[in-house]
ZAMARGU-4260 file (C-alpha; in steps of 0.2 Angstrom, whole numbers, plus 5000, padded with zeros to 4 digits):
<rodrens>
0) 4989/5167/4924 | 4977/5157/4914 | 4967/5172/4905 | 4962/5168/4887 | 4975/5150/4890
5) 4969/5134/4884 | 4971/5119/4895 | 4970/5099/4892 | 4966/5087/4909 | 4970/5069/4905
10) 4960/5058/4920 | 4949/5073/4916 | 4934/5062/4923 | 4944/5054/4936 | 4943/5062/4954
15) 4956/5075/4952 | 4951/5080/4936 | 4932/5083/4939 | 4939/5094/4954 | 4950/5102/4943
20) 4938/5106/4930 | 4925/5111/4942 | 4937/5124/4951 | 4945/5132/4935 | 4926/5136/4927
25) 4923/5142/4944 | 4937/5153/4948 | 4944/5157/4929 | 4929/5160/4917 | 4943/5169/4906
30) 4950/5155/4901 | 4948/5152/4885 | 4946/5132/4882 | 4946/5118/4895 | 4946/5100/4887
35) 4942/5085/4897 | 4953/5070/4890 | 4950/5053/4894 | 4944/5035/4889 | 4929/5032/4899
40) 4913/5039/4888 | 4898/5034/4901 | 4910/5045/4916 | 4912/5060/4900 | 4893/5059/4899
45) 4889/5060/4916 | 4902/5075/4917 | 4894/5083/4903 | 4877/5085/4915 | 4887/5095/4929
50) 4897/5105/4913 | 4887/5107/4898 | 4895/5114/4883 | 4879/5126/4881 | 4882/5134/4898
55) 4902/5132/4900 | 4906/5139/4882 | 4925/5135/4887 | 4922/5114/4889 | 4928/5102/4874
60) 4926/5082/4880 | 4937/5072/4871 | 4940/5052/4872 | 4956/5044/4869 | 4969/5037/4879
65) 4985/5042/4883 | 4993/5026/4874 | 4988/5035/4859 | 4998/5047/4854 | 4991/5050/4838
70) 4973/5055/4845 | 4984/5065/4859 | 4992/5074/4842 | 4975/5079/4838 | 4969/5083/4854
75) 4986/5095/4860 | 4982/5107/4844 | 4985/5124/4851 | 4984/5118/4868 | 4995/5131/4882
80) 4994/5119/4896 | 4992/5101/4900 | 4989/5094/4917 | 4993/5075/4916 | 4981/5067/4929
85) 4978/5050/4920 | 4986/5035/4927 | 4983/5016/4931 | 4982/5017/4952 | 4975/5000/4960
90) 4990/4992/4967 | 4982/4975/4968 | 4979/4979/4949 | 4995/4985/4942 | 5003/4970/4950
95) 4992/4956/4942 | 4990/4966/4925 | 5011/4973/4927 | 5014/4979/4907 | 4996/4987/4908
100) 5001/4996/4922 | 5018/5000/4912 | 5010/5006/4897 | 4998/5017/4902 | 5009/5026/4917
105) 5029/5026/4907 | 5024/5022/4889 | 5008/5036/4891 | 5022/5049/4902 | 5031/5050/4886
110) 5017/5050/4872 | 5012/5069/4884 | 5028/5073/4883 | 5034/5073/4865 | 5017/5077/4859
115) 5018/5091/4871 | 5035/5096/4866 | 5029/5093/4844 | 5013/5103/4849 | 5020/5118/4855
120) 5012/5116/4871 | 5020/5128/4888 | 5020/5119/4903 | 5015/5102/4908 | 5012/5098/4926
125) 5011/5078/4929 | 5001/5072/4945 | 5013/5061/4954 | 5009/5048/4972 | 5019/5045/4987
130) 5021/5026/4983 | 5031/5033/4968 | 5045/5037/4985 | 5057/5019/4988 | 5042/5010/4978
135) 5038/4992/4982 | 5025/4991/4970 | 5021/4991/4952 | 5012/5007/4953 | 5025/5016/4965
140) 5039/5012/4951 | 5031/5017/4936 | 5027/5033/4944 | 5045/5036/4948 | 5049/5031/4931
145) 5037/5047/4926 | 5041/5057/4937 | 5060/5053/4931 | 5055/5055/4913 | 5045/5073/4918
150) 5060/5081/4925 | 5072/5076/4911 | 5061/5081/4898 | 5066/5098/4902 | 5085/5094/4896
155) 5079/5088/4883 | 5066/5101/4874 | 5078/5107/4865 | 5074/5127/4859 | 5055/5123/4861
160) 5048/5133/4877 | 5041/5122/4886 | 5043/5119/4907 | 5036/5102/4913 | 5037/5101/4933
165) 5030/5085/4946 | 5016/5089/4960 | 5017/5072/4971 | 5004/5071/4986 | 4998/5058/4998
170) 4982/5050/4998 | 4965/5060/4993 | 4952/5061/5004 | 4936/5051/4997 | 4945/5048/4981
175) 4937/5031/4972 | 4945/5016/4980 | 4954/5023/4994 | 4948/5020/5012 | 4936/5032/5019
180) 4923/5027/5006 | 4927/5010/5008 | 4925/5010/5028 | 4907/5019/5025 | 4902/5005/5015
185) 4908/4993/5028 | 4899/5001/5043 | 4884/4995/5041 | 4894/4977/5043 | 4898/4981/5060
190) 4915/4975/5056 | 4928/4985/5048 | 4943/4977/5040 | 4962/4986/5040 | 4978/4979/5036
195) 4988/4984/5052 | 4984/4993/5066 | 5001/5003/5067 | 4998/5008/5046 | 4996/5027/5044
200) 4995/5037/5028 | 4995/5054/5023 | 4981/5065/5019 | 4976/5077/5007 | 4958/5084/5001
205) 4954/5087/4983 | 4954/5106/4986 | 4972/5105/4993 | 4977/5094/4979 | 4969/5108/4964
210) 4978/5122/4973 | 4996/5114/4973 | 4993/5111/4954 | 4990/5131/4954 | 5003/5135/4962
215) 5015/5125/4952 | 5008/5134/4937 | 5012/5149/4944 | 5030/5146/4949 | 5039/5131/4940
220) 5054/5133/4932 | 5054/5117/4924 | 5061/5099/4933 | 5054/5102/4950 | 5043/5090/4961
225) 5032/5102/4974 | 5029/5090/4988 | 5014/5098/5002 | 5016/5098/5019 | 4999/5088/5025
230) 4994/5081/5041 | 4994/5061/5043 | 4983/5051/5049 | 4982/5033/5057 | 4971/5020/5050
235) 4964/5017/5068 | 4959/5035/5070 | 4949/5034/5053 | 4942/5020/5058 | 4936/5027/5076
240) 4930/5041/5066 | 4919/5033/5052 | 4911/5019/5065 | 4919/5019/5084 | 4903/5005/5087
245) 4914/4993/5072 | 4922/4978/5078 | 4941/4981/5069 | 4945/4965/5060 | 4967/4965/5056
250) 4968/4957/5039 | 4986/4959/5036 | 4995/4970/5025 | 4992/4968/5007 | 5005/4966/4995
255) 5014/4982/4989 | 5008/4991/5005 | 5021/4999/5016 | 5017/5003/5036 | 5019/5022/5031
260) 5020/5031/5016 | 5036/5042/5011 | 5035/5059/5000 | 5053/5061/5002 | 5069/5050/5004
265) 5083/5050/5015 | 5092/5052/4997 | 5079/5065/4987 | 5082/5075/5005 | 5098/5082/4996
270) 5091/5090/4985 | 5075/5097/4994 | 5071/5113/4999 | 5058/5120/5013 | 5046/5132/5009
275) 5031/5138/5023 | 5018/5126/5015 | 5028/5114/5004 | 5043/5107/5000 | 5052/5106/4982
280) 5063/5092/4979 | 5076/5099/4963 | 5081/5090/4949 | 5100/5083/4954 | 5105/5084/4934
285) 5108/5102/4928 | 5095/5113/4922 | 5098/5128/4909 | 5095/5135/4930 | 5104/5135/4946
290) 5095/5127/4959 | 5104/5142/4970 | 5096/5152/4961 | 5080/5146/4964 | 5082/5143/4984
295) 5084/5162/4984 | 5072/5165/4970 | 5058/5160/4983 | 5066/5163/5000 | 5068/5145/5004
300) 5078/5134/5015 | 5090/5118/5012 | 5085/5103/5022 | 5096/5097/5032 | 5107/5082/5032
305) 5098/5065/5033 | 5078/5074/5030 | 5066/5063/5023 | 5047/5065/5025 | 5035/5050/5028
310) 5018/5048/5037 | 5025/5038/5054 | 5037/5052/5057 | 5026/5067/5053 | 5025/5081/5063
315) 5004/5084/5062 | 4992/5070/5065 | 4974/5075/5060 | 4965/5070/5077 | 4947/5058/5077
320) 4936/5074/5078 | 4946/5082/5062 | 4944/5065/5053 | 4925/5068/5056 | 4924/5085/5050
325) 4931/5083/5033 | 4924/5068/5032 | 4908/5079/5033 | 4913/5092/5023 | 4923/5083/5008
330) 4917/5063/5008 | 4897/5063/5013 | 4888/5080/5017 | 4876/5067/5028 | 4888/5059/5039
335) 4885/5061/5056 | 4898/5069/5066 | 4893/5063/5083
</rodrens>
């Protein structure tokens, strides 16, 4: 699938995108040219001394922003496949700094998609978030917004062959800013702050989150959103985890946060279909294909009537002792598991 292809991460240095680079050298040394785009020189410097250009012959490092979308003209020059990974996240962030969020995460969607489309590029998979489901935040609707603006695109190609698809997942284990890192910093306070005691969220490593993006290379067809089926977790259980000696200190739930997190609606349940490992949610405008079709393409199932899929009603909870283990294995190789 990716022998002698040239591909183009934006967030390259972010969390996913180092994974990503990282697996793809690894895994596919045939490929032919891996560029790392993003805005941040000191984290493209850092990069460079995990991935040298002298030893991975395939590497190109490349700053610009995705508001740009003359730097992206000049960086998308016979480019096969973009992964679209870059994105304003903080919630407290995108709702103190709102049109920073908006130009980055809507205007940036659409600077990769035409430049995509004028560049001749073949498929574009665009990293989406579960906060982008029934959003109550900046960054949840501007992520729906791209993701709405992903799946269109498709219709509106014209002859250029090109398939742009939506991966959405929940949160990822040890990313920057999110709350396993946090709670190891905090141990040593003896006191760890959460929001509410009944908040649970989903879970998702790194690993899991580079294979769905494979996988939706594989088998897109253009205007779907592949949705994993991961365990949950509840904030007290990580907590438990990461210091069960801690005092738990409730400091209410933050703006923009929900109790649990949602994947899929009541309303994108419509148009879902189950799979063994994942669920995609189909475009409800028409493609140039039948979502019939495609359920039998893949051997898949209809949900039901009235499906949604959020982490208070999930059906795998990931228990303290698992929490520990990957908290060993894909957070901090010296945490101690007892």
């Amino acid at each position: 699938m990716l022998k002698n292809k040239r591909i183009l991460v934006t967030g390259g240095t972010g969390s996913f995108g180092k994974k990503f680079i990282e697996t793809i050298l690894l895994k596919y040394p045939e490929i032919e040219r891996l560029v790392v785009y993003s805005r941040d020189e000191l984290k493209q410097f850092e990069m460079a001394q995990l991935f040298p250009e002298d030893k991975y012959r395939q590497i190109r490092y490349f700053i610009g922003d995705v508001r740009d979308k003359d730097r992206l003209m000049r960086a998308f020059e016979d480019i096969d496949i973009v992964i679209h990974a870059a994105a304003l996240k903080q919630v407290p962030a995108c709702e103190y700094n709102p049109f920073e969020a908006v130009k980055t995460n809507i205007l940036g969607a659409q600077n990769i998609i035409e430049t995509a489309i004028d560049r001749g590029v073949k498929k574009v998979v665009a990293l989406s978030t579960d906060k982008a489901a029934a959003p109550i935040n900046l960054y949840g609707a501007t992520k729906l917004a791209s993701d709405k603006m992903f799946v269109a695109a498709n219709n509106y190609k014209g002859k250029h062959d090109i398939k742009f698809s939506v991966v959405r997942y929940g949160n990822v284990m040890g990313s920057r800013g999110s709350v396993i890192p946090f709670f190891l910093s905090k141990r040593k306070d003896g006191v760890l702050p959460i929001t509410d005691d009944r908040m649970t969220r989903f879970n998702i490593t790194l690993e899991e989150g580079v294979d769905l993006v494979l996988f939706s290379l594989e088998n897109m067809w253009g205007g779907e959103v592949f949705v994993p089926k991961i365990p949950s977790y509840r904030i007290t259980d990580v907590a438990e985890a990461i210091s069960p000696e801690s005092k738990l200190e409730i400091v209410g739930i933050r703006p923009g946060e929900k109790l649990h997190e949602e994947m899929i609606t009541e309303t994108d349940g419509l148009n879902t279909v189950e799979f063994e490992k994942y669920f995609t949610i189909l475009p409800s405008v028409e493609m140039t294909w039948k979502s019939d079709d495609f359920v039998k393409h893949f051997k898949g199932k209809r949900c039901d009537y009235g499906f949604s899929y959020n982490s208070g009603e999930n059906s795998e909870y990931l228990t303290v002792s698992q929490i520990r283990s990957l908290v060993r294995y894909h957070v901090d190789p010296d945490f101690d598991l007892k």
